[in-house]
VOPAGU-2260 file (C-alpha; in pm, 1 decimal, decimal comma):
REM VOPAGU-2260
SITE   aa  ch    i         X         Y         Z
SITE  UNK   A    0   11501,1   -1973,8   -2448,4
SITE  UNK   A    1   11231,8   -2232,5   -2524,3
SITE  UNK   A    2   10891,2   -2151,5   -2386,8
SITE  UNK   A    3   10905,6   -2398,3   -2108,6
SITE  UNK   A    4   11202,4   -2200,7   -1949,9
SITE  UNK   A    5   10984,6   -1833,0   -2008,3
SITE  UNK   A    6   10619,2   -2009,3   -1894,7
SITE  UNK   A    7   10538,2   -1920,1   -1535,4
SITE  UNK   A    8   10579,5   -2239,1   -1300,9
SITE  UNK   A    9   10228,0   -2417,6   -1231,0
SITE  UNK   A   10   10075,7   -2390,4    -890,7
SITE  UNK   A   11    9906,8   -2686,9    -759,9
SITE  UNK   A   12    9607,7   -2669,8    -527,6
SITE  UNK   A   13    9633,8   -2830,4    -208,0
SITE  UNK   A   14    9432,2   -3128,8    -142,9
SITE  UNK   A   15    9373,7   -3077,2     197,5
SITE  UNK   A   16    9278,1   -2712,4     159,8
SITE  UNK   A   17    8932,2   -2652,5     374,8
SITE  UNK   A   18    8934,4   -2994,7     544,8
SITE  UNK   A   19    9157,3   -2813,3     864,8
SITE  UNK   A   20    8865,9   -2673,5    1116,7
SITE  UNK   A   21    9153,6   -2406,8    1234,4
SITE  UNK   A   22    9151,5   -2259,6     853,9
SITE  UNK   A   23    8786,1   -2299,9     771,6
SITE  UNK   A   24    8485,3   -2040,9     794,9
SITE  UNK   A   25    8364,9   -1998,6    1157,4
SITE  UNK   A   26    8026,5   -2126,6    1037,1
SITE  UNK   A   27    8136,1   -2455,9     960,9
SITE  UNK   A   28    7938,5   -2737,2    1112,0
SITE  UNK   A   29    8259,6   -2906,4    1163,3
SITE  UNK   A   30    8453,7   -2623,7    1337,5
SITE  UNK   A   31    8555,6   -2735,0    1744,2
SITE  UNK   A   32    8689,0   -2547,2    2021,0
SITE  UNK   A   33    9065,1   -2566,2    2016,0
SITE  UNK   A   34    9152,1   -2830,1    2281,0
SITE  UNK   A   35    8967,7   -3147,5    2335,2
SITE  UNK   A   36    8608,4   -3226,3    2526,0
SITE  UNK   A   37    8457,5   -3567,8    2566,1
SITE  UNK   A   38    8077,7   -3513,8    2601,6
SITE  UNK   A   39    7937,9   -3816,1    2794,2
SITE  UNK   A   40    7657,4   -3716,0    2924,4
SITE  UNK   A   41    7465,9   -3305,2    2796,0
SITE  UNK   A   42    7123,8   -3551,5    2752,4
SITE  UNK   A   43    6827,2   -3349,1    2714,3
SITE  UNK   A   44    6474,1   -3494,6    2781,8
SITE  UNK   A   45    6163,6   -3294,2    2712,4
SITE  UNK   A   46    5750,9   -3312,0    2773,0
SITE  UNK   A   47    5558,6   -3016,6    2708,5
SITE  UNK   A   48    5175,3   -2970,6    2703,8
SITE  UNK   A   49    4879,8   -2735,8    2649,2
SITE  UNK   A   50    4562,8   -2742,6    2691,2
SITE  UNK   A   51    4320,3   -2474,8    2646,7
SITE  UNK   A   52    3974,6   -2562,2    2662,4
SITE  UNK   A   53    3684,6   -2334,8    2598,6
SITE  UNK   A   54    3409,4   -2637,3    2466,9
SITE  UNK   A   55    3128,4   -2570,1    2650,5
SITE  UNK   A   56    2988,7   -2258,8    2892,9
SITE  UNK   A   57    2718,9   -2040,8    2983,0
SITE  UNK   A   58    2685,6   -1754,2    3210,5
SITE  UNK   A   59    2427,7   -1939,5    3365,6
SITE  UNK   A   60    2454,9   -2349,5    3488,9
SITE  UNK   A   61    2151,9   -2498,3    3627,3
SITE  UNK   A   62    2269,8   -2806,5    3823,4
SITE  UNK   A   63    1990,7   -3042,0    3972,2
SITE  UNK   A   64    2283,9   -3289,2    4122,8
SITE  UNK   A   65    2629,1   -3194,0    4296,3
SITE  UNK   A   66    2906,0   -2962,7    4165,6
SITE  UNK   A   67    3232,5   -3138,7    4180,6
SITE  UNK   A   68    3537,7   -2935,5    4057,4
SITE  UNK   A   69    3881,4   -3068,8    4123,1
SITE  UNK   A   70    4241,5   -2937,4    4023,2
SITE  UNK   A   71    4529,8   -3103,1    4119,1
SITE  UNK   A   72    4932,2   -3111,4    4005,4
SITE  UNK   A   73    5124,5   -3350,1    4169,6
SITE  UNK   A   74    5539,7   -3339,7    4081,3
SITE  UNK   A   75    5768,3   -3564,9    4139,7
SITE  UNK   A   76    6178,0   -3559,8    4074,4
SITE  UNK   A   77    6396,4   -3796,0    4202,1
SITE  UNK   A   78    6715,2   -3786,4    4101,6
SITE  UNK   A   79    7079,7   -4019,9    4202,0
SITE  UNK   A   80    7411,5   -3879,5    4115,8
SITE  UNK   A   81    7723,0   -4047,0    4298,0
SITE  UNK   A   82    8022,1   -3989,6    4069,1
SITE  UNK   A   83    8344,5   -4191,3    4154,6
SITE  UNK   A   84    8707,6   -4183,7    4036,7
SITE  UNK   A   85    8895,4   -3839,2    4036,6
SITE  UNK   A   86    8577,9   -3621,3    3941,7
SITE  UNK   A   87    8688,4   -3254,3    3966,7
SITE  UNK   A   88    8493,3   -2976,8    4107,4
SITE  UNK   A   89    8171,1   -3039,4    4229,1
SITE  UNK   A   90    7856,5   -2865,8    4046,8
SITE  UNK   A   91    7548,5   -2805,1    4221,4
SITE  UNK   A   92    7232,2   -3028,5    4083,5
SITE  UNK   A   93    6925,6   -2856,2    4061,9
SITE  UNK   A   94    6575,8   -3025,6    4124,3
SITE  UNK   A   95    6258,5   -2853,1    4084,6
SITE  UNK   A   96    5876,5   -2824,1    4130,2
SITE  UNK   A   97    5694,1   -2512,8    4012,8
SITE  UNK   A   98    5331,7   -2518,6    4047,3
SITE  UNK   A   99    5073,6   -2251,6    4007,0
SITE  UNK   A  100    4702,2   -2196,4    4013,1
SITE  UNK   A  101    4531,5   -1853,9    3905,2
SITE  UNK   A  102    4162,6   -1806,1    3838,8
SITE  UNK   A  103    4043,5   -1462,3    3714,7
SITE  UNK   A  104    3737,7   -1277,8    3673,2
SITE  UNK   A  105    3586,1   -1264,8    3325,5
SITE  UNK   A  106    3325,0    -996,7    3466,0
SITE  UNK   A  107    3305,3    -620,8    3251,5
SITE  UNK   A  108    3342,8    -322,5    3424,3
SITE  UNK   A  109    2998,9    -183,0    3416,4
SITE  UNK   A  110    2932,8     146,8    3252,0
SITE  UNK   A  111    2841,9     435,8    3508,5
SITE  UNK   A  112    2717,7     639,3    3276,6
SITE  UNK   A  113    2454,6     379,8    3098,6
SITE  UNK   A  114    2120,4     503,5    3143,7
SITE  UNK   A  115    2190,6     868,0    3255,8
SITE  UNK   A  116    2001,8    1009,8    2954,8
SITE  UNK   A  117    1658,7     787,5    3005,4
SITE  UNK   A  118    1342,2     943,1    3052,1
SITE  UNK   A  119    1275,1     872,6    3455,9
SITE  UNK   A  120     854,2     878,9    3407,0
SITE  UNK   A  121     891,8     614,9    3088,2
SITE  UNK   A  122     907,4     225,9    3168,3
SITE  UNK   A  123    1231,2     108,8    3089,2
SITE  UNK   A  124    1319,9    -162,4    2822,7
SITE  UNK   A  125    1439,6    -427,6    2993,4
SITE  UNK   A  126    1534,4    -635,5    2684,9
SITE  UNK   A  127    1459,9    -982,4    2794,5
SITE  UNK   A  128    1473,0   -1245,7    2489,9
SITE  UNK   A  129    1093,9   -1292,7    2309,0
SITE  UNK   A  130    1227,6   -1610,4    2134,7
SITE  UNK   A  131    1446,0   -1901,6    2230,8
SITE  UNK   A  132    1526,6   -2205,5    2146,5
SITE  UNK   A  133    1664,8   -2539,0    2357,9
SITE  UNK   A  134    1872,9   -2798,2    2271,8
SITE  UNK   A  135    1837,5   -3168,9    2437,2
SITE  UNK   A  136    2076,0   -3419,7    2498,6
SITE  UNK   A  137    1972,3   -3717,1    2617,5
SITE  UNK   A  138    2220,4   -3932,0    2855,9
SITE  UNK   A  139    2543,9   -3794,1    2995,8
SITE  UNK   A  140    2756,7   -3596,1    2850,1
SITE  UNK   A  141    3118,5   -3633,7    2870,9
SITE  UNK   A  142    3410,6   -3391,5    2732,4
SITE  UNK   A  143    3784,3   -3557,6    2853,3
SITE  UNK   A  144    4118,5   -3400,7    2709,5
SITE  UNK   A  145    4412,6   -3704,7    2775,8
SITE  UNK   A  146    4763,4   -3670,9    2673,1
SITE  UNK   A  147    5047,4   -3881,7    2805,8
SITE  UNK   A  148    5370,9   -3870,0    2729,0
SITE  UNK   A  149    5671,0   -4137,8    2811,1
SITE  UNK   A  150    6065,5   -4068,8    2726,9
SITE  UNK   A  151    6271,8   -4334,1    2863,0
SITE  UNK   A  152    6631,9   -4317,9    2748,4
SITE  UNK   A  153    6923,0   -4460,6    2859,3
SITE  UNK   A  154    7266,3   -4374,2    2765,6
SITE  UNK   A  155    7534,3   -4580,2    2965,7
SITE  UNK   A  156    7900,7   -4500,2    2789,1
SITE  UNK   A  157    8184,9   -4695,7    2852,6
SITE  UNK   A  158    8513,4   -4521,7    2687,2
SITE  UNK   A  159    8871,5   -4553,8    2685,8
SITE  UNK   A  160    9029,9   -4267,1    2459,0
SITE  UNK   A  161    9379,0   -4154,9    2426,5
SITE  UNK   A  162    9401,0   -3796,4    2211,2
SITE  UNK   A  163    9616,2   -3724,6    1978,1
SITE  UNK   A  164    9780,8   -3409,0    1909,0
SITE  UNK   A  165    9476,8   -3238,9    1713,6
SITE  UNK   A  166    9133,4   -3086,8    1836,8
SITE  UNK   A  167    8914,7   -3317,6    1938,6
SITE  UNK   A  168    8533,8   -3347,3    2042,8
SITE  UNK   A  169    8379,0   -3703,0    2128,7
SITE  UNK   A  170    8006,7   -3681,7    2170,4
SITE  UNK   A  171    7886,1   -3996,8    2371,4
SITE  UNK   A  172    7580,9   -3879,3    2468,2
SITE  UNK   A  173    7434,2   -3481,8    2385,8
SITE  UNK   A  174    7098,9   -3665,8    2268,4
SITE  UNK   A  175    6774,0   -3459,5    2242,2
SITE  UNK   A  176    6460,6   -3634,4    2305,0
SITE  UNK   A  177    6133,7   -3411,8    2243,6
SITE  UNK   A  178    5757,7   -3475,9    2334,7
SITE  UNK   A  179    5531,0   -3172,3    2213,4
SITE  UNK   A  180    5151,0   -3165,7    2202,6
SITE  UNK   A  181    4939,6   -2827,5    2209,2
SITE  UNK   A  182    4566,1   -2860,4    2219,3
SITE  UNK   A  183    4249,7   -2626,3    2152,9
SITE  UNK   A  184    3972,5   -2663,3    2234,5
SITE  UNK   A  185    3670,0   -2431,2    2102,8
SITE  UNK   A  186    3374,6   -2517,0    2091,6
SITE  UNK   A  187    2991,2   -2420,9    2213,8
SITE  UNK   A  188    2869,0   -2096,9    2408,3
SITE  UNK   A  189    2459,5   -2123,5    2561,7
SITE  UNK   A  190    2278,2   -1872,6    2753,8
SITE  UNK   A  191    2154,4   -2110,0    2987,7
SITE  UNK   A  192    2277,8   -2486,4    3095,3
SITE  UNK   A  193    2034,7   -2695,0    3225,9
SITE  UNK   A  194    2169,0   -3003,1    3404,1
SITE  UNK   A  195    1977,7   -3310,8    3563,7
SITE  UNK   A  196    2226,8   -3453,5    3708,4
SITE  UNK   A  197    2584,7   -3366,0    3818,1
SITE  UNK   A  198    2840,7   -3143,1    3676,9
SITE  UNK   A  199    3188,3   -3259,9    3743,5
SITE  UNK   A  200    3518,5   -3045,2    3651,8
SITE  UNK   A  201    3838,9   -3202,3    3703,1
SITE  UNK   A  202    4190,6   -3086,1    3579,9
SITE  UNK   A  203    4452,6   -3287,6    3655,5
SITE  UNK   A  204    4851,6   -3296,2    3582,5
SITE  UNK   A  205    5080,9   -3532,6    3666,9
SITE  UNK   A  206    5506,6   -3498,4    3662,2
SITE  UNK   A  207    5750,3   -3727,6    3737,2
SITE  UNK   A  208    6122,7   -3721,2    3687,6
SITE  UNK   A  209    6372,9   -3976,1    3737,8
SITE  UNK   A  210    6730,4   -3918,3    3659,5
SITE  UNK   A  211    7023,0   -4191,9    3725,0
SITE  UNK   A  212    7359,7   -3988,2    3659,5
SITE  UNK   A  213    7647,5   -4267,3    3843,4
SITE  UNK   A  214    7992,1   -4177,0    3660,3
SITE  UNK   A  215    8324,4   -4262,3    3693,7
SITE  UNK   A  216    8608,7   -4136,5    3533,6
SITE  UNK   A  217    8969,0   -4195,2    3536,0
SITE  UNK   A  218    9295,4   -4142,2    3381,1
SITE  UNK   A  219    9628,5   -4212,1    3349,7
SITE  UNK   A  220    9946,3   -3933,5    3353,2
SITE  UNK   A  221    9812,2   -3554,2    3420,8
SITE  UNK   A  222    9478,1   -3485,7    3518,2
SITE  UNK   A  223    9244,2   -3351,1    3281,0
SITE  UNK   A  224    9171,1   -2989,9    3283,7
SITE  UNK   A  225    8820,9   -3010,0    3408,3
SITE  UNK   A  226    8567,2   -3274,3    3463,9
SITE  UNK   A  227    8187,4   -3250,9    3520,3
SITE  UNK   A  228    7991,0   -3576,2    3640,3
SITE  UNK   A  229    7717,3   -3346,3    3842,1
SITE  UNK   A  230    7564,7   -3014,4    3701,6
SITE  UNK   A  231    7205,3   -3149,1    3649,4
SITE  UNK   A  232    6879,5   -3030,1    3627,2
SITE  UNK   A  233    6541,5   -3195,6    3685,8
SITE  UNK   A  234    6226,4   -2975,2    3640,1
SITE  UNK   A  235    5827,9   -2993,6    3674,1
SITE  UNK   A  236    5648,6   -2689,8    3561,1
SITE  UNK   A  237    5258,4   -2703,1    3577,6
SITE  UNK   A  238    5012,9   -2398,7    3567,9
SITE  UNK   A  239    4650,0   -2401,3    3594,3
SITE  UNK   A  240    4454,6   -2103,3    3466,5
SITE  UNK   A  241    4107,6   -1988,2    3450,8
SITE  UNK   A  242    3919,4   -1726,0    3329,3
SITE  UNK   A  243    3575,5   -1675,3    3480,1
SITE  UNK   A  244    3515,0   -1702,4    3842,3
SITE  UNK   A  245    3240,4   -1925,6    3941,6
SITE  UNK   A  246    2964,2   -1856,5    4199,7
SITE  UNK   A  247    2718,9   -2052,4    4361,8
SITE  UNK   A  248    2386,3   -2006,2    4509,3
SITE  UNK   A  249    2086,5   -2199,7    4597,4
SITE  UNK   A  250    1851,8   -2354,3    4332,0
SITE  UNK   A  251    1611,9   -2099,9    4238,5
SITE  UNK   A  252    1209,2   -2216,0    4213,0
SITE  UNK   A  253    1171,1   -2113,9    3799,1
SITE  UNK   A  254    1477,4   -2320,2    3711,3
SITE  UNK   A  255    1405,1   -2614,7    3911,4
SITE  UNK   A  256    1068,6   -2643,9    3790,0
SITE  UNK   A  257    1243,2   -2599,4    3423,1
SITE  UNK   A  258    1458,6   -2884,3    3492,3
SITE  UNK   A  259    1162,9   -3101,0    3622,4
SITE  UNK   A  260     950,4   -3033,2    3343,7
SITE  UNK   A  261    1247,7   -3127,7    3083,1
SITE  UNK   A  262    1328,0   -3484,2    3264,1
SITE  UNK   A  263     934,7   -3565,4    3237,7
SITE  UNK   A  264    1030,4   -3485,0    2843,8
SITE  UNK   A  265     928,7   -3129,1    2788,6
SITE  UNK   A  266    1095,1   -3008,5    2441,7
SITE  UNK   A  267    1124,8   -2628,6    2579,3
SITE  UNK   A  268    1115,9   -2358,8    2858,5
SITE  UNK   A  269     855,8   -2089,7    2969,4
SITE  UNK   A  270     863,4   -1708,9    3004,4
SITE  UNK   A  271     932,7   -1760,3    3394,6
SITE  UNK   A  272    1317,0   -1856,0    3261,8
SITE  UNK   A  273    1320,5   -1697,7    2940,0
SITE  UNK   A  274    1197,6   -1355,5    3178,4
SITE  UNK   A  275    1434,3   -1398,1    3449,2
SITE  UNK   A  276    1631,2   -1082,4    3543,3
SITE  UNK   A  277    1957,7   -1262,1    3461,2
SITE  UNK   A  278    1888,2   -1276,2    3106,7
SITE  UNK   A  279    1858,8    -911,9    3035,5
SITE  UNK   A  280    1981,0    -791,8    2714,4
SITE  UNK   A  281    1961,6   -1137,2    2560,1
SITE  UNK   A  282    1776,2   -1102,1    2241,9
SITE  UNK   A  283    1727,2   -1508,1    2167,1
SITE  UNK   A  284    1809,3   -1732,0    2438,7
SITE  UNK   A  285    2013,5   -2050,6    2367,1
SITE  UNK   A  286    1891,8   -2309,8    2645,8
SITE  UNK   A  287    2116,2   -2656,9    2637,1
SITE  UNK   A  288    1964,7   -2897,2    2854,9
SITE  UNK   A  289    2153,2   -3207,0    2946,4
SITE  UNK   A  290    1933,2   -3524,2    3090,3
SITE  UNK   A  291    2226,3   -3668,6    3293,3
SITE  UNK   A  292    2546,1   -3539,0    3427,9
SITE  UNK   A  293    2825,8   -3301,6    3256,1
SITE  UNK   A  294    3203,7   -3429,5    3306,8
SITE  UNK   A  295    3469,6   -3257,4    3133,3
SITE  UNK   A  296    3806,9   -3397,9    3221,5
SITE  UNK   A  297    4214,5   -3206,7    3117,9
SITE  UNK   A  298    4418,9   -3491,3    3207,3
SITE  UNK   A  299    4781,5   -3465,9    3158,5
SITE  UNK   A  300    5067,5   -3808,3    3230,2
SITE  UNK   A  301    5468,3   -3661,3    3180,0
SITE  UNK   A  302    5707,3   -3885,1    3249,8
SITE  UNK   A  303    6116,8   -3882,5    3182,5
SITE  UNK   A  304    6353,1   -4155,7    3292,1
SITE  UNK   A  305    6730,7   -4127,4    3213,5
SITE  UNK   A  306    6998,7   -4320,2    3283,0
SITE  UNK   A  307    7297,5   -4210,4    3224,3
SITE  UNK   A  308    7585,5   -4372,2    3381,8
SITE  UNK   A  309    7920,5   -4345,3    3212,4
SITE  UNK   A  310    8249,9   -4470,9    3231,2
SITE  UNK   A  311    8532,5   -4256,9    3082,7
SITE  UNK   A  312    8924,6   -4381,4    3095,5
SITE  UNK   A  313    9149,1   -4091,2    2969,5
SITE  UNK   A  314    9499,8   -4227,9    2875,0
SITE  UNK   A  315    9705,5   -3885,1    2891,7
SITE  UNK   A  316   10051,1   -4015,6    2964,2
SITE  UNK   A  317   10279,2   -3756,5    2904,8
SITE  UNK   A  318   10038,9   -3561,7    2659,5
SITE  UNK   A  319    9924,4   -3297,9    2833,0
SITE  UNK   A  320   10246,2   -3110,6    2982,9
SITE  UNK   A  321   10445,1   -3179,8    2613,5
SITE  UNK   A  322   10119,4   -2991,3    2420,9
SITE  UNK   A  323    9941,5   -2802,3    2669,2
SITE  UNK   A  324    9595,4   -2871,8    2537,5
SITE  UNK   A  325    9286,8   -2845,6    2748,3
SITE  UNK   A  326    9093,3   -3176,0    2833,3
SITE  UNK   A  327    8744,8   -3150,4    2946,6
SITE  UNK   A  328    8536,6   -3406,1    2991,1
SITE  UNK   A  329    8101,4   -3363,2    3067,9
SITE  UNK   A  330    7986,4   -3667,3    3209,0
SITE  UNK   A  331    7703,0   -3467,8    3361,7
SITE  UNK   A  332    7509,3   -3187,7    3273,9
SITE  UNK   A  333    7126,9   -3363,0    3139,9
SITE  UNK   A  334    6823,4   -3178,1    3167,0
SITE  UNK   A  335    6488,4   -3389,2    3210,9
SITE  UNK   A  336    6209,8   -3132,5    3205,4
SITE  UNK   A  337    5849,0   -3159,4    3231,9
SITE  UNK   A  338    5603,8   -2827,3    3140,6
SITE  UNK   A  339    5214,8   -2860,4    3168,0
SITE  UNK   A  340    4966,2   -2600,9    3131,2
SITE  UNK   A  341    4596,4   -2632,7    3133,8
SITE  UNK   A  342    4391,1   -2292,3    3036,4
């Protein structure tokens, strides 16, 4: 009867408690699928750009020179994917090049009922600007927007892996490679642009994709449950926006003599602009007068080049048919992907 025999027996904790993914909380970062996956390939290679430029407009350009605007996308994707060994069912790659190019009209819908309650005997107020002032720039002037952006990975795996009788996931490759750059560009607004020279608009975007994927994967004993070496995707996704439609028409006299007086280094303008029809409703007219030519330049470089050519040796003698696990191995499945937009 001595209070050793009466005391309740001691429970030890178990050292191991937690550490089995099976028993843990579904939100552990070590939790795995029951079965076993090698991961050899699941690389991920991303560029991604924006570029939305508003510097420097006017509702009205005065060009003495040419008018050059350019847009262009050019894509490229090349990819190579010959898998040997006992590869199992084939996946379809997917390559592709989405361009697009929309330009829409920044022009109100005009008010039908404006002016309906004016007096038809009384002149009407016109409202063109009493006061304005110019701005000179001397020289060219040149606005350019240049990102570029390289990934070059390679991930060549060379494994020879026999499981045991436990989950297992072997990550080889699953790398992430990133490239994000997002610019804005805000900047001046004028009434009026007067240019002596040319004004050149070019927009430009460049893709190019290059994927190397050449597996080969073997084993020993049963085959694995699945195997992957294809399933990859190579993308180029470029869009070109505008807002504000331009039009053109020939050089009128009051502008061109503007232009003339300004290169012979006149500091201002006369009522024959200021007055013009165009500029109704302006109260003070902002006048930006550049000697030489305007460029402004959105010039976007992506480029991704993986390689990613494994070679996986599964020793499964016996394993497979005595435990029944699934085996599945991803030797395939990257993504290189390329987005551009310039607005």
């Amino acid at each position: 009867d001595s209070a050793e025999d009466t005391a309740p027996e001691h429970e030890w904790p178990d050292p191991f408690e937690g550490l089995n993914a099976s028993e843990g909380s579904k939100d552990s970062p070590f939790d795995i699928d029951p079965g076993h996956a090698v991961i050899a390939g699941a690389n991920t290679l991303v560029n991604e750009v924006s570029i939305t430029s508003a510097w420097l407009d006017a509702p009205i350009i005065s060009v003495m020179g040419d008018v050059l605007n350019l847009d262009v996308i050019v894509q490229v994707n090349l990819l190579v994917d010959q898998d040997s060994g006992r590869i199992g069912e084939a996946l379809n790659s997917v390559a592709i090049n989405a361009a697009s190019m929309t330009f829409e009209s920044s022009i109100p819908v005009p008010d039908e009922t404006a002016g309906a309650d004016l007096d038809p005997d009384e002149e009407p107020d016109l409202g063109l600007p009493s006061n304005w002032a110019v701005t000179r720039i001397d020289g060219d002037l040149i606005s350019v927007n240049q990102i570029s952006q390289y990934t070059f990975q390679t991930d060549h795996d060379r494994a020879d892996i026999t499981f045991g009788s436990a989950n297992t996931y072997i990550a080889l490759g699953d790398n992430t490679v990133v490239n994000v750059a997002h610019l804005s560009e805000l900047g001046f607004g004028y009434d009026l642009i007067i240019i002596g020279g040319s004004m050149i608009s070019v927009n430009w975007i460049s893709q190019v994709n290059v994927l190397i994927d050449n597996d080969t994967v073997t084993y020993s004993g049963f085959g694995p449950t699945g195997v992957s070496g294809d399933d990859n995707l190579v993308f180029n996704g470029a869009v070109v926006n505008g807002v504000g439609l331009d039009s053109y028409g020939e050089m009128q006299d009051n502008f061109a003599a503007a232009a003339d007086s300004l290169a012979a280094g006149g500091l201002s303008i006369d009522e024959s602009v200021a007055h013009d029809s165009v500029f109704e409703g302006v109260d003070i007219l902002r006048v930006l007068y550049i000697e030489g030519d305007l460029t402004t330049v959105n010039w976007i470089e992506q480029t991704n080049i993986l390689g990613d050519s494994d070679q996986v040796h599964l020793a499964m003698d016996g394993f497979e048919s005595a435990t029944g696990a699934a085996i599945n191995v991803t030797a395939g499945s990257n993504a290189v992907i390329n987005i551009a937009s310039i607005n």
